[in-house]
C-alpha positions as CSV (number, residue, x, y, z in Angstrom):
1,X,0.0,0.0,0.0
2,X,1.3,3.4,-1.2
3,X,1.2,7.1,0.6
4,X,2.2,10.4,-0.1
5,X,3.3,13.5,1.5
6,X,2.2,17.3,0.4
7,X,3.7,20.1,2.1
8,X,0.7,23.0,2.4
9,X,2.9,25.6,4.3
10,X,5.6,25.6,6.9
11,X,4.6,22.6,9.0
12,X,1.4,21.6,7.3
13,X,0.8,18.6,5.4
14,X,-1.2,16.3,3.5
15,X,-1.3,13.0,4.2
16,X,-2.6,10.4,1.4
17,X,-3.0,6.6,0.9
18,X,-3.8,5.0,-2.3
19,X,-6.6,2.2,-1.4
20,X,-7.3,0.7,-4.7
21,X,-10.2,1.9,-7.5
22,X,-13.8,1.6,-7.3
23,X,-16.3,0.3,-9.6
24,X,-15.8,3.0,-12.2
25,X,-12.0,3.0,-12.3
26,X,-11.2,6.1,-10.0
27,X,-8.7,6.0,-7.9
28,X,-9.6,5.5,-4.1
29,X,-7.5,7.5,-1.4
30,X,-7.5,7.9,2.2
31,X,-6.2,11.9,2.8
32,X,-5.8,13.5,6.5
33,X,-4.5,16.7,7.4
34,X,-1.5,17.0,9.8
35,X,0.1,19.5,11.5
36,X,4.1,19.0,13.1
37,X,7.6,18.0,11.2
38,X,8.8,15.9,8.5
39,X,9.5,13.5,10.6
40,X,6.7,13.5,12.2
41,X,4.6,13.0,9.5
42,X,6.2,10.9,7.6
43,X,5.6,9.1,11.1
44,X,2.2,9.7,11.2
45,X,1.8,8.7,7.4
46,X,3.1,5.3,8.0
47,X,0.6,4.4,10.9
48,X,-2.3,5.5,8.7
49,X,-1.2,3.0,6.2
50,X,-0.7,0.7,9.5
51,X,-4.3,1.5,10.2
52,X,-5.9,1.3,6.6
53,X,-4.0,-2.6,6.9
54,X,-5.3,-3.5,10.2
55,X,-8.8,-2.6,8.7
56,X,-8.7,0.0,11.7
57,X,-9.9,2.9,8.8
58,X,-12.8,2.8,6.6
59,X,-11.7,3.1,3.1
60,X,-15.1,3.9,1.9
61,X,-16.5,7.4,1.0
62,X,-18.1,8.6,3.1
63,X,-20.1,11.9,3.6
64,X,-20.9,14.1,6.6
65,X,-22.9,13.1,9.8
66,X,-25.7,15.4,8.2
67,X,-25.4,12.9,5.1
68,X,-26.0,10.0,7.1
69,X,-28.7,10.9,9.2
70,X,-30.7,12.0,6.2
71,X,-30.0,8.5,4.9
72,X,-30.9,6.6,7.7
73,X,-34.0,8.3,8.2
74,X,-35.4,7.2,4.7
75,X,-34.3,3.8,4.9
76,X,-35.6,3.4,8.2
77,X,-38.7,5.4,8.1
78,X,-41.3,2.8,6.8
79,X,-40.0,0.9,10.0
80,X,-41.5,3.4,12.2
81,X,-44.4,5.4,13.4
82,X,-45.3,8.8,11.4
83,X,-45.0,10.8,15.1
84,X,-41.7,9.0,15.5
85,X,-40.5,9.7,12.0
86,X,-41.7,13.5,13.3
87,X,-39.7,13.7,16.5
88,X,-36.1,12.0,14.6
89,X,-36.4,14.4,12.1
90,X,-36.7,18.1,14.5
91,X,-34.2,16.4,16.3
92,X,-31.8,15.6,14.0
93,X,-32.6,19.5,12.5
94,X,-33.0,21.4,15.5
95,X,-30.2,20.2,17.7
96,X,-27.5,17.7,15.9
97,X,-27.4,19.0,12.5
98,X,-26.3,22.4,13.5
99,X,-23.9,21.4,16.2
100,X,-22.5,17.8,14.4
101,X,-24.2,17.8,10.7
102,X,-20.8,18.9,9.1
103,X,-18.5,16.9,10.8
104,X,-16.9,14.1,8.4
105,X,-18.7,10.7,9.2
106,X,-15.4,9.0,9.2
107,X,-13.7,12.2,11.5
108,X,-16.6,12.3,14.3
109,X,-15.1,11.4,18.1
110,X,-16.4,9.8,20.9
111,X,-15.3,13.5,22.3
112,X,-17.3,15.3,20.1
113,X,-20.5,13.4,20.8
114,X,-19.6,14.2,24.5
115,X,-19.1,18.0,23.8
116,X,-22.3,17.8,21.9
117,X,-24.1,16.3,24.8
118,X,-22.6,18.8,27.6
119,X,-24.1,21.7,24.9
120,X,-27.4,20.1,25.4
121,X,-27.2,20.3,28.9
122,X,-26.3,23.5,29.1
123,X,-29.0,24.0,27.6
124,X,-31.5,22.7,29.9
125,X,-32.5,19.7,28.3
126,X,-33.5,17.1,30.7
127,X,-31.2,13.6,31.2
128,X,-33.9,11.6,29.3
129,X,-33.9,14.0,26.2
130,X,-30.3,13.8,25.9
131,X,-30.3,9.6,26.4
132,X,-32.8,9.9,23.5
133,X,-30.4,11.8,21.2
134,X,-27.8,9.3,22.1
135,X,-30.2,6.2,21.0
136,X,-30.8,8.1,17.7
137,X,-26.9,8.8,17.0
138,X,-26.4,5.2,17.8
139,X,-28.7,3.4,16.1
140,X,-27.9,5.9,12.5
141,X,-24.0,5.2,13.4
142,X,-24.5,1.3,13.8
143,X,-26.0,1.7,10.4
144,X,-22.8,3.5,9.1
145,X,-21.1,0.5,10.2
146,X,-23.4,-1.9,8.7
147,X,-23.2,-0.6,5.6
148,X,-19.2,-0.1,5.8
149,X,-18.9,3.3,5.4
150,X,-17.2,3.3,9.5
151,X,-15.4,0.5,10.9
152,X,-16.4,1.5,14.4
153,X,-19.5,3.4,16.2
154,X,-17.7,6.4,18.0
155,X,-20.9,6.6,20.6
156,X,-19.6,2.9,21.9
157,X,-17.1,5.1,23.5
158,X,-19.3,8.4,24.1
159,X,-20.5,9.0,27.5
160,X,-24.4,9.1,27.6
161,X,-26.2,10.6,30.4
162,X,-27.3,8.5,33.4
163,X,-30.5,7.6,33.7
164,X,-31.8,9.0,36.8
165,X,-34.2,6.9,38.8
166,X,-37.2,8.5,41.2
167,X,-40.0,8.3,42.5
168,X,-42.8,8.2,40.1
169,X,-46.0,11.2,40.9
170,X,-49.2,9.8,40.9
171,X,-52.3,11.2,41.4
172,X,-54.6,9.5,44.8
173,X,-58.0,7.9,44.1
174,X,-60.1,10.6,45.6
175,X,-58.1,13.2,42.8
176,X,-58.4,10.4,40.1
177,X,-62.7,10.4,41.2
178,X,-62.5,14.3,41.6
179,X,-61.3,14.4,37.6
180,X,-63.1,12.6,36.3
181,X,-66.5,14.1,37.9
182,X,-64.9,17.6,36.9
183,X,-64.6,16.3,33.3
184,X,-68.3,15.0,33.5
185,X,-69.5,18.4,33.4
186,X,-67.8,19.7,30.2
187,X,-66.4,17.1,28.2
188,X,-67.8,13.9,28.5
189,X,-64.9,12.7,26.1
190,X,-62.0,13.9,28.1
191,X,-64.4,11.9,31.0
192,X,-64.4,8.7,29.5
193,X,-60.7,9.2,28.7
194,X,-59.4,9.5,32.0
195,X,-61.6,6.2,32.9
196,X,-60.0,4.3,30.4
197,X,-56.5,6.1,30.8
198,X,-56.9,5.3,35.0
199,X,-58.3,1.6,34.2
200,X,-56.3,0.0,31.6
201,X,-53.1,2.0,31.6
202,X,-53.5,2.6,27.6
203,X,-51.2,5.5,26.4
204,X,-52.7,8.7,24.8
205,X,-52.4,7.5,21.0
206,X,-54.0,4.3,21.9
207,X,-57.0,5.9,23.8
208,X,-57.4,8.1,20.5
209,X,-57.1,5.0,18.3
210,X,-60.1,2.9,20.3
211,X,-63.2,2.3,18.2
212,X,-66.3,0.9,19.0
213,X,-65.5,-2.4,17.6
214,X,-62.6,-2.6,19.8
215,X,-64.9,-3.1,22.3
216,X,-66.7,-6.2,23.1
217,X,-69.6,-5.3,26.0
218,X,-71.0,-8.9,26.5
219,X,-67.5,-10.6,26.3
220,X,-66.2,-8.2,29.1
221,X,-63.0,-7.3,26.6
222,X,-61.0,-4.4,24.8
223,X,-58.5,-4.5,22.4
224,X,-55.8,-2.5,22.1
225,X,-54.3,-3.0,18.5
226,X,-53.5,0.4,17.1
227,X,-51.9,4.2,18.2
228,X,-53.3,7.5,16.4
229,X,-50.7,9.8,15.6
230,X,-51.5,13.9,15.0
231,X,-48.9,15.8,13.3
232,X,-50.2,19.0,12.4
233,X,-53.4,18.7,12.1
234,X,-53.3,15.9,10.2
235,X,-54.0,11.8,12.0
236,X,-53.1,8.4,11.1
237,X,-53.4,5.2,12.8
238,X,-50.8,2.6,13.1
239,X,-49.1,0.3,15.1
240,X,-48.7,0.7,19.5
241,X,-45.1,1.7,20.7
242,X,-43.9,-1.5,21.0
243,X,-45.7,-3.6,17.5
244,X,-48.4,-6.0,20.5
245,X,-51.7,-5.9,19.8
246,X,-53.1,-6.6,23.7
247,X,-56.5,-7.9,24.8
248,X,-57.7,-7.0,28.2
249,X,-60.4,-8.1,30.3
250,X,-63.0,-5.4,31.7
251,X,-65.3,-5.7,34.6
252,X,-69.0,-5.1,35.0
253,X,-68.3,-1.7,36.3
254,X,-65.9,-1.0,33.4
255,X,-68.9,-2.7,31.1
256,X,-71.7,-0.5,32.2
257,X,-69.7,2.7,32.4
258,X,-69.0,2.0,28.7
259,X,-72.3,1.2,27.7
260,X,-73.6,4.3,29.1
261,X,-71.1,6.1,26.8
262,X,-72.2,4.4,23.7
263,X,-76.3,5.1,25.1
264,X,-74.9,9.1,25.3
265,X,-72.8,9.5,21.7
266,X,-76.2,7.7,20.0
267,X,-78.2,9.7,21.7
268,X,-76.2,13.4,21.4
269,X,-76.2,12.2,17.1
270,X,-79.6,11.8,17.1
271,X,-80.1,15.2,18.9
272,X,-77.9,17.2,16.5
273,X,-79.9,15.0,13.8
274,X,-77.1,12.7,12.5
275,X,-76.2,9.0,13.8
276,X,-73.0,7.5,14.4
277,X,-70.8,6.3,11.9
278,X,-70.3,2.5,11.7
279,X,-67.0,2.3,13.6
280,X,-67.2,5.7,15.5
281,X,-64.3,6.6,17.9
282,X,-65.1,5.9,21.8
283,X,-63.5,9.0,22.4
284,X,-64.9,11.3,19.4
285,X,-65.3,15.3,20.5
286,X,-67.8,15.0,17.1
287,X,-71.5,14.5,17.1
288,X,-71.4,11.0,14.4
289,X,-68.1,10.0,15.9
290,X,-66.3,9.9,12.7
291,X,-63.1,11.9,13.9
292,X,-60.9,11.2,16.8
293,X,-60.1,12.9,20.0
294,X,-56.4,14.7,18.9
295,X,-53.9,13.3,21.0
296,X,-52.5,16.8,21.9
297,X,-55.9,18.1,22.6
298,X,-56.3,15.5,25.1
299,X,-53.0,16.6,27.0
300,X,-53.6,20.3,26.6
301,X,-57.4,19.6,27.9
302,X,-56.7,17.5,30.8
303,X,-53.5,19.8,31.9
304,X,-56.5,22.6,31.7
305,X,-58.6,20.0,34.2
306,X,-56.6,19.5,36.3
307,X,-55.2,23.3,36.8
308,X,-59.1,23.9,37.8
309,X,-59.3,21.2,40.0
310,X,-56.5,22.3,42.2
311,X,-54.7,19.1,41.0
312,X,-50.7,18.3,40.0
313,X,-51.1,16.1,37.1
314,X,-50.5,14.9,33.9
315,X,-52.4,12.8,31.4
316,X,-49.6,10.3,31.3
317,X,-49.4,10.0,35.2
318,X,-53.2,8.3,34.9
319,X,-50.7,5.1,33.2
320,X,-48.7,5.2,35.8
321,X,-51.4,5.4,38.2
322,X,-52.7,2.2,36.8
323,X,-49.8,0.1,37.2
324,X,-49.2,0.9,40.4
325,X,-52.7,0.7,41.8
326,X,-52.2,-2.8,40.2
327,X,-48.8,-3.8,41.6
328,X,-49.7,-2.4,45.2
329,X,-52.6,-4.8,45.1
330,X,-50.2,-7.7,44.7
331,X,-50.6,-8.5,40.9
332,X,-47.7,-10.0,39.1
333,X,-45.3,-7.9,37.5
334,X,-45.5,-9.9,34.2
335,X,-49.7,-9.6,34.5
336,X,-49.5,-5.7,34.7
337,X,-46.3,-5.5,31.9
338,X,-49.0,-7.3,29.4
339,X,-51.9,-4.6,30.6
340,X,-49.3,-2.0,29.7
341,X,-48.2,-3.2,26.6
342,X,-44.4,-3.7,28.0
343,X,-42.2,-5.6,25.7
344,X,-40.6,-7.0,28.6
345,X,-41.7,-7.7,32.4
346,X,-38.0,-5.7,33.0
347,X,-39.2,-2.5,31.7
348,X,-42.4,-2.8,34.1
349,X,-39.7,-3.8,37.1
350,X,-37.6,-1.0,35.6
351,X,-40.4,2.1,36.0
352,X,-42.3,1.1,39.1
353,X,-39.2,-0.7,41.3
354,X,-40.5,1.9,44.0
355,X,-44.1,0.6,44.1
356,X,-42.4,-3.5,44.0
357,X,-40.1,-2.1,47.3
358,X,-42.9,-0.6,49.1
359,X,-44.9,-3.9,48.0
360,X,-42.1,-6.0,49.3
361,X,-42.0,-3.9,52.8
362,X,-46.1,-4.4,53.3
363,X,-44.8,-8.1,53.0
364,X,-42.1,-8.3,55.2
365,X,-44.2,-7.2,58.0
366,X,-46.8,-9.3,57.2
367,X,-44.2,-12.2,57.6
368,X,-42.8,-11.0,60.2
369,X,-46.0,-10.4,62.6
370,X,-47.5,-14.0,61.2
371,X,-44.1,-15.8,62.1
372,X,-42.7,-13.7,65.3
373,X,-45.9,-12.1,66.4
374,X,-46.6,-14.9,69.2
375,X,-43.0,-15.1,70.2
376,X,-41.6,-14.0,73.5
């Protein structure tokens, strides 16, 4: 293997290794920049053809980091959700393109990826946020290496925020009750949302997403087989987070409160002079049904709820709520991860480890008065 030395001004130089000729006949070179003596770069030209050798230095071309992300995101898109498609993309544009997009694919550092994340910290974005920039540069870098253009993944070596465990919020029974009656009064939608959201866990896009026919009143079941995604105005339905289509069993409480909400969208149609659509939305803010209930609105709306009531909560926080009502009452973990739609029992163990400990302290005590309680 051959290399070459240019001289670009006192001290500068141009290092370059001929690597063979690709499918057209033009010649293939490896070129760096170096800075230092002769000697030293005719020492630093031999251990780039040392590296090129070891395989150490992808002899591909390559673009930018801007390049590749753009490229990933099209070859992976079809593979993912429209809303997640939506966040990649304004974060790839909004916060790695104009720190990192520029950077040679095969010149980016595990220290620049680390300089990248202290500039989102400074400014303000939360440990989470940043781990989720990390899992996007990784997964669009292993793909680099997949498809040859880099040899190695520099974020293998980057240091990616810790994740930072607490204690999950979660609103009481008497606030849960309080909600939903404060909901009853205005928007019987945003009701029957938070009964749901507080009963099976769902996420938002899968409360939008639920139809009629979703819902089986004499079998005591509900399906959970799609998500709705919003994105300007404009909603699709596809898959849940993680691909499982769940079935879950409802109660006669659950039953009836549902077949009063059918009885109330047939009977506001019929007021307004229309009738409902043949698979209407259970959650549809529209007199036939035929539109669902936007996932942001449903946020923004219960954020506006729960400011009246005097109450600290979220719409996600009714999930969380769920699960640990569940796993407080002593159901298995692996029993509430299905409910949930968890790919794995971990991530369940993972979220609520604070409701298992206070689970496994109720039971401790329990032991220990039934075994030691008629001692001494």
């Amino acid at each position: 293997m051959k290399g070459n030395l240019t001289e670009l001004g006192e001290g500068h130089w141009r290092l370059r290794v001929f690597v063979g000729r690709d499918d057209t006949g033009r010649i293939k070179q490896v070129s760096r920049n170096f800075k230092g003596s002769k000697r030293q770069a005719d020492a630093a030209l031999a251990k780039l053809i040392a590296d090129i050798e070891r395989r150490e230095v992808a002899t591909k071309h390559v673009g930018s980091l801007g390049d590749l992300l753009d490229r990933w995101l099209e070859a992976t898109a079809s593979d993912r959700s429209a809303y997640t498609v939506h966040e990649y993309t304004r974060m790839i544009n909004r916060n790695i393109k104009p720190e990192l997009g520029d950077v040679k694919l095969d010149r980016l550092t595990a220290q620049q990826v680390d300089g990248f994340y202290g500039k989102l910290r400074g400014r303000g974005l939360s440990a989470g946020s940043i781990r989720r920039h990390h899992a996007l540069l990784h997964a669009a870098l292993e793909q680099a290496v997949r498809w040859e253009l880099l040899l190695k993944n520099p974020t293998d070596r980057a240091t990616q925020p810790r994740a930072i465990s607490s204690t999950i919020a979660t609103p009481t029974d008497d606030q849960v009750l309080g909600l939903i009656a404060e909901a009853e009064r205005n928007d019987q939608a945003l009701a029957a949302a938070i009964v749901l959201a507080s009963i099976t866990g769902a996420r938002r896009g899968e409360l939008a997403a639920l139809r009629w026919s979703d819902i089986d009143l004499s079998g005591q079941s509900l399906q959970i087989t799609r998500s709705l995604t919003a994105i300007k105005g404009e909603w699709s339905e596809g898959s849940t987070k993680t691909r499982q289509r769940r079935k879950l069993s409802v109660d006669d409480s659950l039953t009836a409160y549902l077949a009063n909400r059918r009885a109330d969208q047939e009977a506001f149609a019929q007021l307004v002079g229309t009738a409902l659509v043949e698979d209407a939305f259970v959650l549809s803010p529209v007199a036939d049904g035929s539109a669902p209930y936007m996932p942001d609105r449903l946020t923004d709306n219960f954020r506006n709820l729960a400011k009246r009531a005097g109450v600290q909560a979220h719409l996600h926080q009714l999930r969380h709520y769920s699960a640990s009502v569940a796993i407080a009452s002593g159901s298995d973990v692996r029993t509430v991860a299905g409910r949930l739609g968890h790919a794995h029992a971990s991530t369940t163990l993972d979220i609520y480890a604070h409701v298992i400990e206070a689970r496994d302290q109720q039971l401790a005590s329990l032991l220990g008065r039934t075994v030691l309680g008629h001692i001494g």
